[in-house]
C-alpha positions as a printed NumPy array, in Angstrom:
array([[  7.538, -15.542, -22.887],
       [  7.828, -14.973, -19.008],
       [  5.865, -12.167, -17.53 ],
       [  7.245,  -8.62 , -16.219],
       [  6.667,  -9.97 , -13.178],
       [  8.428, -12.922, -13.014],
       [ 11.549, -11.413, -14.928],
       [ 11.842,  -8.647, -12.288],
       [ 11.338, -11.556,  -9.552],
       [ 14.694, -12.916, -11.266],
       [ 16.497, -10.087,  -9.884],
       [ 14.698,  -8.556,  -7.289],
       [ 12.72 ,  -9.88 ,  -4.421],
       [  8.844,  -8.873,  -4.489],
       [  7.291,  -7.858,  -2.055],
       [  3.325,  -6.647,  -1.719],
       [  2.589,  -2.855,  -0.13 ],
       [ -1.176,  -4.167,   0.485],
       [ -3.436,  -5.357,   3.264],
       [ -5.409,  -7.557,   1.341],
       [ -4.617, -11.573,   1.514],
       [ -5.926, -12.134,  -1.564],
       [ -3.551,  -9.86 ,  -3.361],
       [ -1.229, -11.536,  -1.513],
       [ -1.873, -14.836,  -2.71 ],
       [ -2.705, -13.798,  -6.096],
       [  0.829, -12.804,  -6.608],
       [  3.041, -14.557,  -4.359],
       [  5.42 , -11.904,  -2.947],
       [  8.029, -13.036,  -0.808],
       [  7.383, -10.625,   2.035],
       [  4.752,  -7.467,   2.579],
       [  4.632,  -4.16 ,   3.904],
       [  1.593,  -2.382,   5.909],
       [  0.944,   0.791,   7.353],
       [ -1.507,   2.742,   9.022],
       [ -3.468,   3.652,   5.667],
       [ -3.217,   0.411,   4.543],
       [ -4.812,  -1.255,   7.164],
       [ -7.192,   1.363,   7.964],
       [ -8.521,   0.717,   4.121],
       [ -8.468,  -3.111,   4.635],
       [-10.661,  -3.541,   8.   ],
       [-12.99 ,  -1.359,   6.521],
       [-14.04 ,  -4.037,   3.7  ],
       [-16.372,  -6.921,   4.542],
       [-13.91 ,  -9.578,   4.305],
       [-12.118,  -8.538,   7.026],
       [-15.222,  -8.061,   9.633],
       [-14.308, -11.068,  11.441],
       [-11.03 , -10.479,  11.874],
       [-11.62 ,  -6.974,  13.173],
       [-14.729,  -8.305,  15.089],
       [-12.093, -10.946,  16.897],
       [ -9.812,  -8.556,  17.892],
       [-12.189,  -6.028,  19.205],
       [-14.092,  -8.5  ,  21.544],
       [-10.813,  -9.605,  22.952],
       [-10.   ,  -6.195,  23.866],
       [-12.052,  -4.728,  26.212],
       [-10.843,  -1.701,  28.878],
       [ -7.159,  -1.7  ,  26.995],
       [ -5.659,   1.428,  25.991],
       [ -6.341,   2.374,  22.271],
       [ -3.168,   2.305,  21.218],
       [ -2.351,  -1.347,  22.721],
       [ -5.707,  -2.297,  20.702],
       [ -4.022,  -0.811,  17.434],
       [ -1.27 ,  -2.694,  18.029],
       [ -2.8  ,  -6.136,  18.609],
       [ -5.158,  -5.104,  15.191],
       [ -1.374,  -4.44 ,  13.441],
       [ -0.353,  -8.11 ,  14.839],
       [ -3.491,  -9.851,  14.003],
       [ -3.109,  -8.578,  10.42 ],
       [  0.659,  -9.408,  10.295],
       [  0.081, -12.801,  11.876],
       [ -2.106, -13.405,   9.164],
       [ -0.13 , -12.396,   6.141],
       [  2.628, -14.501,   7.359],
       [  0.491, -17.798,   6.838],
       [  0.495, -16.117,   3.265],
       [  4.125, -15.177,   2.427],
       [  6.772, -17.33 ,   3.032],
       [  9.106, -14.481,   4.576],
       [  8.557, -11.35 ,   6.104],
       [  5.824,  -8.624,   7.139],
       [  6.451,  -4.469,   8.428],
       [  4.316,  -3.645,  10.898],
       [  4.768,  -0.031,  11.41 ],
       [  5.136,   2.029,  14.617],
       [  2.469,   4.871,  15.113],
       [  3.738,   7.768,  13.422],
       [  2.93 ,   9.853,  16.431],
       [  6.365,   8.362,  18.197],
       [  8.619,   9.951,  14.88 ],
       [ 10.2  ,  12.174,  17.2  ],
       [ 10.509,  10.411,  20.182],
       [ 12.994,   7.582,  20.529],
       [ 12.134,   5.856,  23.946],
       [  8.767,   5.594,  23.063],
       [  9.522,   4.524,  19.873],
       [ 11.298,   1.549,  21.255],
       [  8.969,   0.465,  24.028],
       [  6.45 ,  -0.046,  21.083],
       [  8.517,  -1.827,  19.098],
       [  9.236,  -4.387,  21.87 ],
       [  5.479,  -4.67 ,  22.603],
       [  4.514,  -5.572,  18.485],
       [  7.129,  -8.072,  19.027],
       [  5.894,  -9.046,  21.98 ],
       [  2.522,  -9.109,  20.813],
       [  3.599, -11.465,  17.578],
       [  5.526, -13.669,  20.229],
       [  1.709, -14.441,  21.139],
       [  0.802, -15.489,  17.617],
       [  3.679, -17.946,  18.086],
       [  5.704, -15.538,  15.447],
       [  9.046, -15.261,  15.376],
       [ 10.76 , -11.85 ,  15.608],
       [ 12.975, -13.231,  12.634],
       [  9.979, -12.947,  10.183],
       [  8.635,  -9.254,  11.8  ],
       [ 10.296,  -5.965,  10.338],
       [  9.492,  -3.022,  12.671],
       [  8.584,  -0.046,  10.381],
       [  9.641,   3.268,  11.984],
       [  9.76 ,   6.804,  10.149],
       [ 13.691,   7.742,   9.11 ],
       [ 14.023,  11.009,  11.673],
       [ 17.087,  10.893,  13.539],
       [ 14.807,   9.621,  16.789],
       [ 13.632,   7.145,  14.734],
       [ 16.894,   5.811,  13.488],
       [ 18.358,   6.036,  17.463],
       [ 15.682,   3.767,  18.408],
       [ 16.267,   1.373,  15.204],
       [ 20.221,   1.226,  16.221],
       [ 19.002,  -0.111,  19.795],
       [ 16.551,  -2.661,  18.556],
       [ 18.822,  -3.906,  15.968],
       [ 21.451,  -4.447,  19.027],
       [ 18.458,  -6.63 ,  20.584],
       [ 17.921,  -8.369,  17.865],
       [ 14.436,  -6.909,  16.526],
       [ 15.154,  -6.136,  13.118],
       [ 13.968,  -2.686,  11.946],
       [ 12.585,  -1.265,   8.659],
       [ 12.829,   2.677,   8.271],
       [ 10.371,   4.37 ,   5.879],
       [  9.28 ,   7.493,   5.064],
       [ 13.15 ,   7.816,   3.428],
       [ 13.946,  10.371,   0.981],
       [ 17.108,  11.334,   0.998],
       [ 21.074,   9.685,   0.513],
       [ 21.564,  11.608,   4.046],
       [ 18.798,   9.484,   5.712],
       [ 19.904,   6.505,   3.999],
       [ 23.231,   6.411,   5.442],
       [ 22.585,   7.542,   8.545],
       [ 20.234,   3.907,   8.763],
       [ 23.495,   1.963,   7.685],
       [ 25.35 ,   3.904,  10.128],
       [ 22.956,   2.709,  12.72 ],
       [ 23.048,  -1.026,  10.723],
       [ 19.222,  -0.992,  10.48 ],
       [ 18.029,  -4.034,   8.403],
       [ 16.123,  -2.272,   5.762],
       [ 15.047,   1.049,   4.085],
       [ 12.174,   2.306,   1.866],
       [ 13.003,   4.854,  -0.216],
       [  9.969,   6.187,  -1.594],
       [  9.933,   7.173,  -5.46 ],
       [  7.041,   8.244,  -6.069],
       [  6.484,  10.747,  -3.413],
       [ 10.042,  12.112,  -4.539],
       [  8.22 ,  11.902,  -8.053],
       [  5.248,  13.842,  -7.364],
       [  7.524,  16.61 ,  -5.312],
       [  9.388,  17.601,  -8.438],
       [  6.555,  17.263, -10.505],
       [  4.287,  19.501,  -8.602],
       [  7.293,  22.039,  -8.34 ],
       [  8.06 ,  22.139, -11.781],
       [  4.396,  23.013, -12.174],
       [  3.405,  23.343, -16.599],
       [  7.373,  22.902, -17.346],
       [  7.084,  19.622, -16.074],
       [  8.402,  17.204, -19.443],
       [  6.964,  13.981, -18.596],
       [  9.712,  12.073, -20.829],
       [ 12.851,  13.772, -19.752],
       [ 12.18 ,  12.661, -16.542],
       [ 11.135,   8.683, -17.308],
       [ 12.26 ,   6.205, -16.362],
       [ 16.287,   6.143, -15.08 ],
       [ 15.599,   9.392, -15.113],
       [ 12.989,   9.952, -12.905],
       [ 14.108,  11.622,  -9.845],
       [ 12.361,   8.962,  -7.512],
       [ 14.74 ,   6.804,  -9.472],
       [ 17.699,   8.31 ,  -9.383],
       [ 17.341,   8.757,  -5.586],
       [ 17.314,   5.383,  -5.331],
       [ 20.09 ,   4.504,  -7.454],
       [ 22.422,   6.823,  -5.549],
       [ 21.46 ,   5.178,  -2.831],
       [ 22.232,   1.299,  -4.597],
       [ 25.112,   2.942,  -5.248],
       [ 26.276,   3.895,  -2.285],
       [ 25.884,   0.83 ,  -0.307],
       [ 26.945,  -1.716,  -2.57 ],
       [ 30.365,   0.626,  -3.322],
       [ 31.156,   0.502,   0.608],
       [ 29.877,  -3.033,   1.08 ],
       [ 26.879,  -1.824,   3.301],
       [ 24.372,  -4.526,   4.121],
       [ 21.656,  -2.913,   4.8  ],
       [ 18.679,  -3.696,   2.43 ],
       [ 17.275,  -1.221,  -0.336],
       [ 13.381,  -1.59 ,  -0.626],
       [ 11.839,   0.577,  -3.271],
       [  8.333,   1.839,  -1.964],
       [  5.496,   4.079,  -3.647],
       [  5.308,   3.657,  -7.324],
       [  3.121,   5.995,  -9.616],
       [  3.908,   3.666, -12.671],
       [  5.96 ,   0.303, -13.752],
       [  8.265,   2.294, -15.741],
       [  9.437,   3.686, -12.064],
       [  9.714,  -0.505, -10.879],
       [ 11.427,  -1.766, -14.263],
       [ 14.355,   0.875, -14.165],
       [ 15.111,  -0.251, -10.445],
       [ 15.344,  -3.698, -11.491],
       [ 18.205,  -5.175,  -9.641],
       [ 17.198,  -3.345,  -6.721],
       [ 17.612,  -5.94 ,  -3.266],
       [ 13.452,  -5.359,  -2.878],
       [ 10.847,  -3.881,  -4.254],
       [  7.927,  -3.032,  -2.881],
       [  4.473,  -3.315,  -5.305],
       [  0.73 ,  -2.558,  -4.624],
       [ -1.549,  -4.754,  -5.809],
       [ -2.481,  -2.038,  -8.978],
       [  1.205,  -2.606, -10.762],
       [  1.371,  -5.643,  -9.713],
       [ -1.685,  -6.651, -11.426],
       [  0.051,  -4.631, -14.923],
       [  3.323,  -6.093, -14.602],
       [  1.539,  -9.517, -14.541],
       [ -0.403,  -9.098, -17.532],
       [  2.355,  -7.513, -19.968],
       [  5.287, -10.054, -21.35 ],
       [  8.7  ,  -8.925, -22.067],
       [ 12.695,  -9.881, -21.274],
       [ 14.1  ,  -7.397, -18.345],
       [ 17.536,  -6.921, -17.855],
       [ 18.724,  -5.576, -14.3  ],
       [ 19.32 ,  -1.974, -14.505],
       [ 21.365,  -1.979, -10.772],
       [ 23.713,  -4.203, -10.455],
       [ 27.557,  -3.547,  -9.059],
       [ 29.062,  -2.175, -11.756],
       [ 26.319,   0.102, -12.077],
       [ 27.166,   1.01 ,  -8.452],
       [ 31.065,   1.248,  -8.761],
       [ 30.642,   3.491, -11.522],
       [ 27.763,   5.429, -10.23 ],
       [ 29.227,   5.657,  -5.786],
       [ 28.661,   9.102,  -4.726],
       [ 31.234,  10.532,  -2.201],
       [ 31.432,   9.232,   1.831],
       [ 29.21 ,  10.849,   4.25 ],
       [ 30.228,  11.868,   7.574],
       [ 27.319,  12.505,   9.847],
       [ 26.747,  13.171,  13.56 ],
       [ 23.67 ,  14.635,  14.742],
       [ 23.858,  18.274,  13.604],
       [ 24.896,  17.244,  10.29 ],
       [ 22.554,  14.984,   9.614],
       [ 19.833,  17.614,  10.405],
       [ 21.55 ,  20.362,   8.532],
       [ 21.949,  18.203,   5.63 ],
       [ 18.661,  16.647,   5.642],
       [ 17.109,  20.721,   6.11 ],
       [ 19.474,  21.405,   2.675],
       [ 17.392,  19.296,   1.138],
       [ 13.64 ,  21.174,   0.468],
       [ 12.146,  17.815,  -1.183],
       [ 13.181,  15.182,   1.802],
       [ 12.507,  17.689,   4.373],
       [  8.671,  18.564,   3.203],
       [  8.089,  15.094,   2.006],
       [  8.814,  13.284,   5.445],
       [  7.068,  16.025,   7.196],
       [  4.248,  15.153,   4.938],
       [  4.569,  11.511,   5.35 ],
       [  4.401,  11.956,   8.895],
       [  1.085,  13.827,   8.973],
       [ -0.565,  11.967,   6.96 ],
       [  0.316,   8.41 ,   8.762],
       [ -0.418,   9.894,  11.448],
       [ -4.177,  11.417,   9.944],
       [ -4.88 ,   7.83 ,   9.606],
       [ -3.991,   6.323,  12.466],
       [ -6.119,   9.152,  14.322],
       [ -8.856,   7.66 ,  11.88 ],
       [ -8.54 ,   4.309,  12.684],
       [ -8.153,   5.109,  16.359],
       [-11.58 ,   6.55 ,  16.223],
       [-13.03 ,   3.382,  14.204],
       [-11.514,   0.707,  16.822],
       [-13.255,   2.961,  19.61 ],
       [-16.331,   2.963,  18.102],
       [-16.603,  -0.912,  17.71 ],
       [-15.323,  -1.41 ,  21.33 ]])
């Protein structure tokens, strides 16, 4: 009998949240995400010394953040000799609210990959899902740099990215998870709310919904699991994204899957057309107390570690 893992990689691409190759190869994802906290966790173990080491001596009198960057790219170079698709590198956090500067960083990763001999076809650009962020996705898209928006909680934000045709999102279910569990507090029944019915699932499943009702391409990347009953009821989903942990637990346990999303899921699930402009995106996205304090949250905390590993990379040059 197959694996977990290879039944869900019947109906949904794979894709490892981790900065560690040999995760990577362990489990042969078709593409990988990184961020900030990722990578600040990975140069700090001994197998990546060299690599850190490389990048620092090249480096020299350059501004901090253009060192960042070419750490980002050296990592991302690497995990593409790994996976046989794509990797999201991830624009610092401290740019959410600004779109020109947003972009100009974008352009330099890609620039900087271009040095690797990468192709911008195998590079997602990961940028926070604030309306500046999604402004400076819609202009990269137009130039051909395809984008990834994260930190996405909310139908609102989703929509707004397919408004702006962004390539892919990253709805994150178990931040949305831990947000209603923590408000519910001691009422909190862990069973009622397994499962497809776990909000971080349901969010998600709108969202499936959604886009496959009004023939939307953009891509739907789950992100930030707390458990594989959260990855088995999106099965069906376009991508999900899996660290290392549940990856390692849906490889050990056997069982049949069948694909929970699929379009007649969505046609019977589509929630109603969104309008949004500007001001109603940001009144919307304010309605909504979960989205609002958990990409707030996000923020801060990408942004906490990219402070940290700001002050690491200074230290070593």
């Amino acid at each position: 009998m197959p694996t977990l893992l290879d039944a869900l990689k019947q109906s949904t691409t794979v894709v490892a949240d981790t900065g560690d190759f040999e995760g990577m190869r362990r489990f042969s994802p078709t593409d990988a995400t990184t961020n900030p906290s990722l990578i600040l966790k990975a140069v700090q173990l001994p197998a990546y010394q060299d690599l850190l080491d490389a990048v620092t001596s090249q480096s020299k009198g350059l501004p901090i953040d253009e060192v960042v960057d070419r750490l980002l790219v050296a990592f991302g170079s690497e995990i593409l000799k790994i996976v046989p698709g794509r990797v999201s590198t991830e624009v610092d956090a401290r740019l959410s609210f600004d779109t020109q500067a947003t972009i100009e960083r974008a352009r330099r990763i890609i620039a900087f990959y271009s040095e690797h001999n990468v192709d911008k076809s195998r590079v997602l650009i990961k940028i926070a899902a604030t309306w500046e962020g999604i402004e400076a996705a819609k202009v990269l898209q137009q130039e051909g740099i395809a984008c990834n928006l994260t930190l996405l909680f909310s139908l609102v934000q989703a929509v707004a990215c397919a408004n702006a045709q962004v390539q892919l999102i990253s709805p994150f279910v178990g931040r949305i998870y831990d947000w209603h569990k923590q408000q519910a507090g001691v009422h909190w029944d862990e069973a009622a709310h397994s499962g497809a019915n776990d909000p971080g699932v349901e969010s998600v499943s709108r969202i499936y919904s959604y886009f496959k009702t009004h023939g939307i391409t953009t891509e739907i990347m789950g992100a930030s699991f707390r458990n594989i009953g959260q990855i088995l009821a999106l099965a069906g989903c376009d991508l999900l994204t899996i660290s290392p942990e549940l990856l390692t637990e849906l490889d050990a346990a056997e069982g049949v899957l069948t694909s929970r999303l699929t379009p007649a899921f969505a046609s019977a699930n589509a929630p109603e057309t969104l309008k949004l402009d500007e001001p109603s995106f940001r009144f919307l996205l304010n309605e909504d107390a979960m989205a609002t304090d958990k990409l707030a949250q996000g923020i801060r905390a990408f942004v906490a570690d990219a402070r940290k590993l700001d002050q690491l990379l200074i230290a070593r040059l």
